[in-house]
C-alpha positions in Angstrom: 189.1 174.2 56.4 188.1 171.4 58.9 184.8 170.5 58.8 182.1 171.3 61.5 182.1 168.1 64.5 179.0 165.9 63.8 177.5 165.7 67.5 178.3 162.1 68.7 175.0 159.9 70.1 175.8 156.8 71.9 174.1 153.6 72.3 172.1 153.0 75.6 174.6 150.4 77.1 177.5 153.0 76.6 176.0 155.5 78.2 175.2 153.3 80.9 178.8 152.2 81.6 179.9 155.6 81.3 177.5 157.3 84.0 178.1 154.7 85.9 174.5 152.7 86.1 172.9 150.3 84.1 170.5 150.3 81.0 167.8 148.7 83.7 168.2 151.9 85.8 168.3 154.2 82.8 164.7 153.2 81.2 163.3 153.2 84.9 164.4 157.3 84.6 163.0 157.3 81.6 159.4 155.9 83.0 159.3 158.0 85.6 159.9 160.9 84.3 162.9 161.7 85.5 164.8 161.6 82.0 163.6 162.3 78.8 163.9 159.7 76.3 165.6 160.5 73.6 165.2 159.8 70.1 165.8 156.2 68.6 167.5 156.1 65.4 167.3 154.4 61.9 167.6 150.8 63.9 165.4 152.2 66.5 167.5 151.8 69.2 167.7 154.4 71.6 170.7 157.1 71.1 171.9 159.2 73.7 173.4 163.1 73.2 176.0 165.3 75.1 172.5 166.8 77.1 171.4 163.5 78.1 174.6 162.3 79.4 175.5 165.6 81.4 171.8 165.4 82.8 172.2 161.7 83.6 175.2 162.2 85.5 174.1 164.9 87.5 171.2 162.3 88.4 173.9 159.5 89.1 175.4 161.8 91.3 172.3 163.3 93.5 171.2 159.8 93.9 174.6 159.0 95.3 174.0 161.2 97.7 170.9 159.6 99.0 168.4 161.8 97.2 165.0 160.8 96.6 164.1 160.1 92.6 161.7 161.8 93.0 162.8 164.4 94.5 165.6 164.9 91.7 162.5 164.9 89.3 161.2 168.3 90.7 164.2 169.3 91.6 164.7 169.2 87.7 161.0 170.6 87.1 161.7 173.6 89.6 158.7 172.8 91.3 160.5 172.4 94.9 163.4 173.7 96.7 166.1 171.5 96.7 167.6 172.7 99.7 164.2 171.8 101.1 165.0 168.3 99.2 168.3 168.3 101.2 167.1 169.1 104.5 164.6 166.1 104.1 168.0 163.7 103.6 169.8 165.4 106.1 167.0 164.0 108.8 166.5 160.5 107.1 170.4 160.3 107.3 170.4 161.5 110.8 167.3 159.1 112.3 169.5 155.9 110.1 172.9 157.2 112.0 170.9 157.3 114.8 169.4 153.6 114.5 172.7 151.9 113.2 174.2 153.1 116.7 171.6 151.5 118.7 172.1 148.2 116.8 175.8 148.8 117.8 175.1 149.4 121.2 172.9 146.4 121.0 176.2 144.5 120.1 178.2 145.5 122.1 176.1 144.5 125.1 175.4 141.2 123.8 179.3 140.5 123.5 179.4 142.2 127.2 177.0 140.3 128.4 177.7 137.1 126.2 173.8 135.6 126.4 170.4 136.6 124.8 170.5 139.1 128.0 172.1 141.3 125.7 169.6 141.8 123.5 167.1 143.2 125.7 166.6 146.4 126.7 169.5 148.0 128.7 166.9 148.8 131.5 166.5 145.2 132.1 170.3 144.1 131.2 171.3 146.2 133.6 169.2 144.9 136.7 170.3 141.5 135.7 174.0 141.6 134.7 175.0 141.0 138.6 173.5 137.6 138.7 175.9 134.7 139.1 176.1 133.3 135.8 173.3 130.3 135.1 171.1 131.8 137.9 169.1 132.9 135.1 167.5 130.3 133.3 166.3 130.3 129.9 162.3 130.1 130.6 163.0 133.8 132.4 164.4 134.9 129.2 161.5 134.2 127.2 159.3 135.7 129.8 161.5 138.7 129.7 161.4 138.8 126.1 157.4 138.5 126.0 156.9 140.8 128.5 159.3 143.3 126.9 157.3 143.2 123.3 153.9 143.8 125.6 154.7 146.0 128.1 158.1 147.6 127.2 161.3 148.1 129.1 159.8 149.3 132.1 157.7 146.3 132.8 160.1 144.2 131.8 162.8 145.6 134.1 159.6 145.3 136.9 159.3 141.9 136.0 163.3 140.8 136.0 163.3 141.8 140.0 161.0 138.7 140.3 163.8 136.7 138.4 166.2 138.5 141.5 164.5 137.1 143.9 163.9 133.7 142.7 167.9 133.6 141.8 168.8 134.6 145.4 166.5 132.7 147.5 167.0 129.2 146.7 164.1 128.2 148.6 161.5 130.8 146.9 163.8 129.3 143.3 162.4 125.7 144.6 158.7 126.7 145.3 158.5 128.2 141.5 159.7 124.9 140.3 157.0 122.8 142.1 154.0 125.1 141.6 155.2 125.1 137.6 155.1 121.6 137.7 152.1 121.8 139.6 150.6 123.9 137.4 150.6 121.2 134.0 148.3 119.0 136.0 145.7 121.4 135.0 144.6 119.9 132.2 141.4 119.4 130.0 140.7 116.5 132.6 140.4 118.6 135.6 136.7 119.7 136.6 136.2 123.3 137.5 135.5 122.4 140.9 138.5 120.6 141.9 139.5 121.2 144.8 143.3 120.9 143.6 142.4 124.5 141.9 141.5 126.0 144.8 144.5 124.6 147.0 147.2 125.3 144.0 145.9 128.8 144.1 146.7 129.1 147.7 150.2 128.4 147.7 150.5 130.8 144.0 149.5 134.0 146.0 151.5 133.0 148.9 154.6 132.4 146.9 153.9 135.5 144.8 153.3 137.3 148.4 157.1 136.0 149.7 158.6 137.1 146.2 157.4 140.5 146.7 158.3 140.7 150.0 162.1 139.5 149.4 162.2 142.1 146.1 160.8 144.8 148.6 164.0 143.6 150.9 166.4 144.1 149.0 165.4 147.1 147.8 165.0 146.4 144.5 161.4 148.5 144.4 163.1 151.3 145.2 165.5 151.2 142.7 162.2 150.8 140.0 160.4 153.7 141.0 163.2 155.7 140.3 162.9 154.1 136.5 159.8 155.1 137.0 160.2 158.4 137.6 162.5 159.1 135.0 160.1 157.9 132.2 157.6 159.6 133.7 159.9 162.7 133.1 161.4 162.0 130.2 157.0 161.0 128.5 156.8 164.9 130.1 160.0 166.0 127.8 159.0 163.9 124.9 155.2 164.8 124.8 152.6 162.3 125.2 151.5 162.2 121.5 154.9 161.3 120.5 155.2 158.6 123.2 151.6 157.0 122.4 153.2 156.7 119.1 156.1 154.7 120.1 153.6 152.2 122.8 153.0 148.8 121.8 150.3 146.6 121.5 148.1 146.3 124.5 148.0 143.5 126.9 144.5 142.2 125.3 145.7 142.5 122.0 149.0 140.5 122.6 146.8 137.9 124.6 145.0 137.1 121.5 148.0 137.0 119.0 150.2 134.8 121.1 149.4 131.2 121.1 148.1 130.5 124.8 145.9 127.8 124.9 145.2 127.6 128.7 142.6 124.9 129.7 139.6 125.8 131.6 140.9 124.7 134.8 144.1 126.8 134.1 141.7 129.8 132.9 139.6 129.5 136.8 143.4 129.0 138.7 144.9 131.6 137.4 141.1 133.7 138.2 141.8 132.5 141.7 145.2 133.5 142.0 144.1 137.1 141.0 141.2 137.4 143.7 143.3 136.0 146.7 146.1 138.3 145.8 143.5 141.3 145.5 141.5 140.1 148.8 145.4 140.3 150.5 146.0 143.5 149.2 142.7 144.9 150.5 143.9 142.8 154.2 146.8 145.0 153.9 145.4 148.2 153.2 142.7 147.7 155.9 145.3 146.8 158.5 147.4 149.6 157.4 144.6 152.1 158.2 143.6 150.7 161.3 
């Protein structure tokens, strides 16, 4: 008569390599709960039984499949639904799908596009990608790029119909160029009441005032209130609490974490260039209603 089989127990590392982990992974179950330890035997070494192994491959498996640790540890307790468990990994699985196909999409435009372009959003890739190649320099880039982080998409695809203008009117291209070099001479050296500042100011709010008159000429303004409108629509669809989740930083707070260091002849230009382009905006209002 063949005697009764002595129940086999295995050595940690063996039962490692057999579920398929490592003895690292198995004494973090065993911390957290989510196995039980087992006995140790006469050399008080850990041994592991048919139960444990059957229990740690059913945990091997769920974590395979993305499930939390700790939900697998109440799903073992019966204290929660795993379908509820499930449900939960179905959406994390669905938002990651979802975010691994915008970074393709991101690729692909950059290869499209084959600059930096592509890597902003497709609102402002899109206004731009017409522009004869090297018409957009890489300063408008990394205004594009600021702006974007700061004000989103929308005002950096308001601000890349500047960059339009200035790469289709060679002239208004030429008047950015001398007013930025214009514009270092305001130094720590310069007193406020310079009458450089005041001058420099001057041609700012008339160049800005030509840039958005060529922008509104080609109809480029058009084209972004229709943006416009369809973020306005789709805020409506979304929900507002949902979209003020998604908004940045504001402009303040991005102000304060970016390294400006303006000097205080820069600070009382770029004051100046404000007020005249308000008092011309008032001029045109006032006109416009007499």
């Amino acid at each position: 008569m063949p005697l009764p089989a002595i129940p086999r127990r295995v050595k940690i590392g063996d039962a490692a390599a057999f579920a398929g982990t490592t003895p690292r992974a198995i004494r973090h179950y065993h911390a957290i709960g989510l196995l039980p330890e087992p006995e140790r035997g006469g050399d008080d070494r850990r041994r592991y039984g048919h139960d444990d192994m059957i229990r740690l491959l059913w945990i091997r498996k769920m974590a395979d499949a993305g499930i939390a640790l700790d939900d697998i540890r109440t799903g073992f307790e019966g204290t929660t639904d795993i379908d509820q468990s499930l449900s939960l990994l179905e959406e994390t699985l669905t938002a990651k799908a979802a975010a691994v196909e915008a970074q393709r999409a991101a690729v692909r435009r950059l290869r499209e596009v084959g600059s930096p372009l592509g890597l902003l959003s497709p609102l402002v890739g899109d206004r731009l990608r017409d522009l004869p190649p090297g018409s957009l320099r890489p300063a408008d880039l990394d205004a594009l790029l600021v702006t974007e982080r700061v004000l989103g998409p929308l005002g950096a695809a308001a601000q890349s119909d500047r960059f339009i203008a200035l790469a289709t009117h060679p002239d208004l291209r030429a008047e950015e160029d001398r007013l930025a070099e214009a514009e270092t001479a305001l130094d720590d050296t310069m007193p406020l009441d310079d009458p450089r500042i005041e001058d420099l100011a001057a041609r700012r709010c008339a160049h800005e005032t030509a840039l958005l008159a060529a922008i509104a000429a080609s109809g480029l303004d058009e084209a972004l209130d229709d943006l416009f409108d369809q973020e306005d629509e789709r805020v409506g669809a979304e929900g507002e609490s949902e979209a003020e989740g998604k908004a940045g930083m504001s402009l303040m707070e991005a102000i304060g974490k970016m390294p400006y260091e303006f000097s205080p002849a820069r600070v009382r230009y770029e004051e100046r260039v404000i007020e005249l382009l308000h008092e011309a905006d008032q001029d045109d209002d006032t006109a416009g209603a007499s």
